[in-house]
Every structure is written in C-alpha cells, then in structure tokens.
C-alpha positions as CSV (number, residue, x, y, z in Angstrom):
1,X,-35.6,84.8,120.8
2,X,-36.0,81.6,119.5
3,X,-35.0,80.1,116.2
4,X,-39.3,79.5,115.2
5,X,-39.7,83.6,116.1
6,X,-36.3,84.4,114.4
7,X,-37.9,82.2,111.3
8,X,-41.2,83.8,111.5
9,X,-40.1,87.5,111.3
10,X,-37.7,86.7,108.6
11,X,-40.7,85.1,106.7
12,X,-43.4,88.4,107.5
13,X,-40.5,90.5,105.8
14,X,-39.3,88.6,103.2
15,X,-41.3,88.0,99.6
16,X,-40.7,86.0,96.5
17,X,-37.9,88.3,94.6
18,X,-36.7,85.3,92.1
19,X,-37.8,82.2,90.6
20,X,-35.2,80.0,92.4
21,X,-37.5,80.9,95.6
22,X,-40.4,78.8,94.6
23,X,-40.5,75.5,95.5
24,X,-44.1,74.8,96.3
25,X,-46.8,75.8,94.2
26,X,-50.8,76.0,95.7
27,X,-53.5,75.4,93.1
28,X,-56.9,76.1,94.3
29,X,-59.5,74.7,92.2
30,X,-59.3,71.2,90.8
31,X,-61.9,72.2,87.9
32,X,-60.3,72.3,83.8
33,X,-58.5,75.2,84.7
34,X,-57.1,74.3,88.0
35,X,-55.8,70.9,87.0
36,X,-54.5,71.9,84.0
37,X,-52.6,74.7,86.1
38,X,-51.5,71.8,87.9
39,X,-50.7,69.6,85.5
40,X,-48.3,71.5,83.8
41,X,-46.3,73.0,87.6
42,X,-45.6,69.3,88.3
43,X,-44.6,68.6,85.3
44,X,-41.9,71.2,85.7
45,X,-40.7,69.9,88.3
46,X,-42.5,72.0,91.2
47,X,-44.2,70.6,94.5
48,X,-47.7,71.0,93.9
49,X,-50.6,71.4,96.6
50,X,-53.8,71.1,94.6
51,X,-57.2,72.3,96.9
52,X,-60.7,72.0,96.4
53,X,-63.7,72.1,98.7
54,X,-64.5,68.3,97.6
55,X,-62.6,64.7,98.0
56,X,-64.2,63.4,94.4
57,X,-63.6,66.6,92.6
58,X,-59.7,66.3,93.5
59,X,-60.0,62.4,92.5
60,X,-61.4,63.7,89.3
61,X,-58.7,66.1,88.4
62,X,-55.7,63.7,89.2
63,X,-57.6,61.5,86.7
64,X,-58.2,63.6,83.7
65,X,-54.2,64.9,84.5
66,X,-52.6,61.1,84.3
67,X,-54.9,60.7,81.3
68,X,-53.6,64.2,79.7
69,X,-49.7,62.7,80.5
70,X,-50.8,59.6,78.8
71,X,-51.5,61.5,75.5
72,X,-48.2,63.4,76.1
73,X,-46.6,59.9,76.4
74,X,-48.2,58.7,73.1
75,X,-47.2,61.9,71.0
76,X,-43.0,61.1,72.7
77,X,-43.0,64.6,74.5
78,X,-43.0,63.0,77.9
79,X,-42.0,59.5,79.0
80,X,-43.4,57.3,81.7
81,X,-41.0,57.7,83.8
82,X,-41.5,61.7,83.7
83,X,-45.4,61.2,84.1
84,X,-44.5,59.3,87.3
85,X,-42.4,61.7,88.7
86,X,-44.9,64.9,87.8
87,X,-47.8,62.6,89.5
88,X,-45.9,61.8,92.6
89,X,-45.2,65.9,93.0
90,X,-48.9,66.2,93.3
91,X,-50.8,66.5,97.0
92,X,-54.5,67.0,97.1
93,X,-56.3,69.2,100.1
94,X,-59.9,69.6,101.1
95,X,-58.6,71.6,103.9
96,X,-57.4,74.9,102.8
97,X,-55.2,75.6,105.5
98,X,-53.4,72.6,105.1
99,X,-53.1,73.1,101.6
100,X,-51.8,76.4,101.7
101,X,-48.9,75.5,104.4
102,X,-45.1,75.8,103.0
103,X,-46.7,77.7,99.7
104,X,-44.3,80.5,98.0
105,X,-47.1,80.4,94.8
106,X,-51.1,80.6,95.6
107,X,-52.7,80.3,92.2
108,X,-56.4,81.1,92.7
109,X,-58.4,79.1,89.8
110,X,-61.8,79.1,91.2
111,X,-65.1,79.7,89.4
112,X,-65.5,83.4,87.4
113,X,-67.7,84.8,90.3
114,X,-66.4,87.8,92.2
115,X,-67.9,87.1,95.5
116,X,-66.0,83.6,95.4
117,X,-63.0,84.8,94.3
118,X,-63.2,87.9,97.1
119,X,-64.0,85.3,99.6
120,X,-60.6,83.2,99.0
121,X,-58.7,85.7,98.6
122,X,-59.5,86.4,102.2
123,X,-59.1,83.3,103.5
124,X,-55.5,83.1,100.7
125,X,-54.1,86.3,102.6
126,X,-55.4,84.8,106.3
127,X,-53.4,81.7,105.5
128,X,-51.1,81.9,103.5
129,X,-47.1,82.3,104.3
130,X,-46.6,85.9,104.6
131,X,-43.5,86.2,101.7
132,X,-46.4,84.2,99.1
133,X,-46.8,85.9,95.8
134,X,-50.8,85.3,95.3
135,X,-52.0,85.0,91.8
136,X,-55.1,84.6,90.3
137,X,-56.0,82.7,86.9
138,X,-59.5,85.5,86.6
139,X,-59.9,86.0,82.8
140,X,-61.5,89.5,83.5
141,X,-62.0,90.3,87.5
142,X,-59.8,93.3,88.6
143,X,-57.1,92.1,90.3
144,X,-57.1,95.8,91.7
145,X,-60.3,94.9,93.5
146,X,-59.1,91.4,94.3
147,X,-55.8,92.8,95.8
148,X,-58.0,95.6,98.0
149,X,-59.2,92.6,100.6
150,X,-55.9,90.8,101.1
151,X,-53.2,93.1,103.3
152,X,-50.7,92.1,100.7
153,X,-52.1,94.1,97.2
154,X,-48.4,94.2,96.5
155,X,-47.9,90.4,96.0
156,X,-51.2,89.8,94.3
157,X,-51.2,89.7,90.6
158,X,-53.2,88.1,87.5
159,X,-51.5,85.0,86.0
160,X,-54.2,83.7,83.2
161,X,-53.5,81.1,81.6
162,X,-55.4,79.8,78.5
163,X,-57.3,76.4,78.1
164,X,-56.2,73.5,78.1
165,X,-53.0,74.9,79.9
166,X,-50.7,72.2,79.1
167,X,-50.8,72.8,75.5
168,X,-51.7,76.6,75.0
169,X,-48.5,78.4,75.1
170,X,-49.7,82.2,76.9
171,X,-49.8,83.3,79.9
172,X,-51.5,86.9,80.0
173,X,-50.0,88.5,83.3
174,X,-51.9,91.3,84.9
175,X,-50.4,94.0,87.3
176,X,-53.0,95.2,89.4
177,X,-52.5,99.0,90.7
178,X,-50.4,97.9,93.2
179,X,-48.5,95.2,92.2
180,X,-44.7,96.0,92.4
181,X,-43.0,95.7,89.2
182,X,-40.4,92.5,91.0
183,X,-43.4,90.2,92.2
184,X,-44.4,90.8,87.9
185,X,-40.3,90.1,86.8
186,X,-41.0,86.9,89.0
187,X,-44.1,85.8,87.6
188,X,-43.1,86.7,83.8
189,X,-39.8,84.7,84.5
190,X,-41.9,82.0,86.3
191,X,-44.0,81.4,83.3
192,X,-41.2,81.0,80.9
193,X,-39.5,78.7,82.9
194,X,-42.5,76.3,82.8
195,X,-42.5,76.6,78.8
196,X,-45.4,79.8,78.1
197,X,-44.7,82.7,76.7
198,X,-46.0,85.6,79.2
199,X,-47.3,88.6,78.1
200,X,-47.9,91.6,80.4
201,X,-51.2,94.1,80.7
202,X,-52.5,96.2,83.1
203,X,-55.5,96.0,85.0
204,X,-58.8,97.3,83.2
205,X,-61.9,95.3,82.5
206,X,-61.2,92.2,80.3
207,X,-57.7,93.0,80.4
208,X,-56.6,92.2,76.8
209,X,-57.6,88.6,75.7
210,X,-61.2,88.9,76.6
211,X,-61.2,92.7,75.9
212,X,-61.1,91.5,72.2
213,X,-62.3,88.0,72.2
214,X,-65.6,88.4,74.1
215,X,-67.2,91.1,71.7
216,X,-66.0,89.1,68.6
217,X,-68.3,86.0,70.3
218,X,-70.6,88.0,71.1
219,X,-71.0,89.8,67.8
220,X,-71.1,86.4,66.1
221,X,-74.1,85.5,68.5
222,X,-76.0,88.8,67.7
223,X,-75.5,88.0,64.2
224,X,-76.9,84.4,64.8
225,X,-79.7,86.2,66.7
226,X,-80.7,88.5,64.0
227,X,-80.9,86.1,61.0
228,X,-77.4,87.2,59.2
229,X,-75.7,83.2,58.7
230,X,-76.3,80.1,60.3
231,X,-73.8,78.3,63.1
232,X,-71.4,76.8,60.7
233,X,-71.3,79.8,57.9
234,X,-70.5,82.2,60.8
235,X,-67.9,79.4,62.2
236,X,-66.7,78.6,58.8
237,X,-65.9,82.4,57.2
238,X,-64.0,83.1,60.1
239,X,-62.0,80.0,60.1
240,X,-61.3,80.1,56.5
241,X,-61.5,84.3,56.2
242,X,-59.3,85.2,59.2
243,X,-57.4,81.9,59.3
244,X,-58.9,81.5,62.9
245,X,-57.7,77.7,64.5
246,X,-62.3,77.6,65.7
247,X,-64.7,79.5,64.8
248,X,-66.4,82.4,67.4
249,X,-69.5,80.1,68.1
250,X,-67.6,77.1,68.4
251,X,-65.3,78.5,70.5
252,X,-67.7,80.1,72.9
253,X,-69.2,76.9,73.3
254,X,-65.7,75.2,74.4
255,X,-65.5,78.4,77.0
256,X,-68.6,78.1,78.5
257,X,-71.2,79.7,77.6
258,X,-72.2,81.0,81.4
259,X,-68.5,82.0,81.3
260,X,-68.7,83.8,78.3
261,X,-72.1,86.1,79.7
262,X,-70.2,86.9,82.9
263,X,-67.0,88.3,81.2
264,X,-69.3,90.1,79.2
265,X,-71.2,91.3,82.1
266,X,-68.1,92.4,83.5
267,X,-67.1,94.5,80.7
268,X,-70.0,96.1,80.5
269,X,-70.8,97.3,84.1
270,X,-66.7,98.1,84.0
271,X,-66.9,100.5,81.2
272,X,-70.5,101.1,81.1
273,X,-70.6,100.7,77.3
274,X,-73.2,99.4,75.4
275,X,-71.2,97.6,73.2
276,X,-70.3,95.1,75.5
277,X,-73.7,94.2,76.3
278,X,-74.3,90.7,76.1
279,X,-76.5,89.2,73.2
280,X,-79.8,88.5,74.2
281,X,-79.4,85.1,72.8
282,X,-76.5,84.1,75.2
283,X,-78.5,85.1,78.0
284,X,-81.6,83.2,77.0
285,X,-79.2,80.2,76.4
286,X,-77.5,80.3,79.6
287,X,-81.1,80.3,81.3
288,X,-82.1,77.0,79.7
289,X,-78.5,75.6,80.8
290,X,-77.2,75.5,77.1
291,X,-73.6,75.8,78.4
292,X,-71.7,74.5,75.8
293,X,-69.1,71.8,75.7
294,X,-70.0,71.0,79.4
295,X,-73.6,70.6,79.4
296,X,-73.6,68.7,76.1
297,X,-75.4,71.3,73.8
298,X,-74.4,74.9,73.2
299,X,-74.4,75.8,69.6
300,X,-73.2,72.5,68.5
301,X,-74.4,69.5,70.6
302,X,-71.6,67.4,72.0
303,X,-71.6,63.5,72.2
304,X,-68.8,61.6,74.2
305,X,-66.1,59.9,72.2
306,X,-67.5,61.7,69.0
307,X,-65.1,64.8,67.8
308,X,-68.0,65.7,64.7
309,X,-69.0,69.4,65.0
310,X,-73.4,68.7,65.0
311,X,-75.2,71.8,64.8
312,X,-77.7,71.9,67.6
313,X,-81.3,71.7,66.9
314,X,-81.9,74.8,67.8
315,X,-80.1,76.0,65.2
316,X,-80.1,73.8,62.6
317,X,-82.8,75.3,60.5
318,X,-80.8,78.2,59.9
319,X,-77.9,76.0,58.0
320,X,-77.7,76.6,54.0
321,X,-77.4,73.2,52.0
C-alpha cells in the first residue's frame, strides 16, 4: 500500500481530539460575521482559508479586517508588526474546494437561511478532510438538523460567536444531538485559546442568546407598534433601567432587522408558541427594506462617518420633548 493510501485511511479515521491539531482554519462567508471570525483566527496565530462565492466580496472583507487591526493598533493592543503577520495568515477562495483543502476547522458563517446553510453543509461534508470538526456560526438553526445531511453529525457543532467578533468576548457553543462530548472539549478549549469565553447549550430553537434576546426586541417593537413610548424612551429606560450597554430597538437595528424576523420565525415554528411571533411591525419593515444599520434606516436612520443616534422619520412623531 502506498504511503498517499496509508495517509488517506489514517485521515477517514482520525478526528480533531485536541486543540494542538488545528492548524488551518476554513471561514466560509466573508460578510461581518465571517471576517470578523477571520479576523480574530489569524490574529491568533492560525492559517486561515477565507471562502466566498465572490472575488470583491473577499477584497471587501480583507479591507474592513486591516482597517479593524488599524484601530487595534491605535488603542496599543496590537502592533504593526502583529497586524502584518495576522494579514499574511490570511488566503481568500472563490472555489470552495480549494478553500476547504488542508482544513482541520470549517466554520460555516453564511447568511441565516436554512436552505443555504443545508446546501454547504453538503458540499462542507463532500469536501472537506474527513478528521474536520465542522462548525457553524447559526444564531438559532438546529445544528441537529444541520448535522442530519453531512455523514459526520458527530463532528458538527454550533460555534456562535457575537458581533463584532474581535471585540465581543462569547462564544455560545451548541451540541447538536449527536455531537460527541470531545469534538465540544475541543471547540470550548479552542475558543479560550483565541481569547472568548465559551459557553455551552444544547440544541433547541434559539438556543440561549436569541432564546432571550429576540422576544425582549421584539416586545420593545410591539410596544413601539401599539403606542406605549417612542424609539428613544423605549431605548433609553432600558439602557438606564436595566443598565443595558444599547437599547432593544437600537440594537435590533445593528442586527439586522431581516435577521432579527427570521430568528423569530424560527422560534416560533420551532416551538409553535405564540409568543414568539414576530411583531407585525418588523415584518412590515423588513418588506419596505428598513433593515437597520445596513440599509441606512431601521429605527434610527444611519449616516456614514456620523455615530449620532437620529430617530427615523417614521418614528419621530412619537418622541416626547
């Protein structure tokens, strides 16, 4: 037998049991999640293959990352020579086969759409080396159902991390039902090693982050909706009254909007509540492409270079002077 074969069936029975393991890291999705998941690998040190479906939206993400170092730089918690080295860890791929080669991490940060995220994962288990852990960055998708169409569920498990990565310190770890309690050790110990603190759920709708966060937005928006308080008295009692860093509207806004109704959607149809039925409001906005932060006007309206919260129009009527 030849030392390729002898290599080969080593690799089909041998997975990620420790840290020391993983040398290359595969990001798929160069969007703010993505990049900032590979922002902060590289920094650490690891070889980082960065995918996307498009040339300029790779181009984009290495961008915003040496801009995100630069702040580091100014602030004295990285130096230039540091940046350097994390930049020159950095590959980008359009091809995903390519950019899955070598990998002993997958990190799935695609869009919050199941179909999409079924469909890589597909393509993740065709591709991928057989001993890869695959992860996935979902903030509420079951990574039960995700595991189901790989022939790996074992390896697969949910590594969220929270926006903007490099500076939010969880990482909310999901074991889906068959996820074997090493590939989470790994994973846990993996994300203390690059500097977050990991915290471990299991796998029901929302796990726990969204479980609680999404029906606190969404309760601020039905309140909105139904005449209670205006944008910034909603934003401002919970900032000042629970000592919350943004308020619920504000911070739905940052999310996405379209982001927020899906989680919602999916906590819904999971438990089959109504409680987490999504405000009527957030689905109208979401319709008229009132995304938030991204599309320029959510509940606030959003001006480049400009950090003052502006109510938006649309809700500006409701304000008490």
């Amino acid at each position: 037998m030849s030392e390729t074969a002898i290599k080969d069936m080593a690799e089909a029975t041998t997975v990620i049991s420790n840290i020391q393991q993983i040398k290359t890291v595969s990001v798929i999705g160069a969007g703010t999640m993505g990049n900032g998941i590979v922002h902060v690998f590289a920094q650490n040190g690891y070889k980082v293959q960065m995918i996307d479906i498009a040339q300029p939206a790779l181009d984009k993400a290495l961008a915003n990352i040496g801009k995100n170092m630069d702040r580091q730089i100014t602030k004295g918690s990285i130096t230039e020579e540091q940046k350097n080295a994390a930049l020159a860890n950095i590959t980008t791929h359009i091809d995903m086969e390519g950019g899955l080669s070598g990998a002993d991490l997958v990190v799935e940060a695609a869009t919050e759409n199941v179909d999409l995220k079924l469909k890589i994962f597909k393509d993740i288990d065709r591709l991928a080396p057989a001993h890869a852990i695959l992860a996935t960055n979902t903030s509420s998708i079951s990574i039960t159902r995700i595991a189901a169409v790989t022939s790996r569920p074992a390896q697969v498990v949910g590594m969220h991390f929270m926006n903007p990565v490099p500076v939010m310190k969880l990482v909310e770890i999901i074991n889906g039902y068959a996820t074997t309690k090493e590939v989470t050790q790994v994973i846990y110990d993996l994300s203390v090693h690059i500097g977050k603190v990991p915290c471990v759920v299991n796998d029901y709708p929302g796990f726990i982050a969204n479980r609680i966060l999404m029906p606190m937005i969404n309760e601020a928006i039905i309140s909105l909706q139904e005449g209670v308080a205006g944008v910034e008295e909603i934003d401002t009692i919970m900032k000042l009254g629970m000592a919350h860093p943004m308020g619920p509207l504000q911070l739905a806004d940052f999310i996405g909007l379209d982001t927020c109704l899906s989680i919602l959607n999916v906590l819904h149809n999971g438990f089959g509540n109504p409680k987490y039925a999504p405000a009527a409001l957030l689905t109208n906005m979401v319709q008229a492409g009132r995304l938030g932060a991204k599309s320029g006007e959510g509940f606030y309206k959003y001006t480049s270079g400009s950090k003052e919260l502006v109510v938006s129009d649309s809700f500006a009527g409701n304000q008490w002077k």
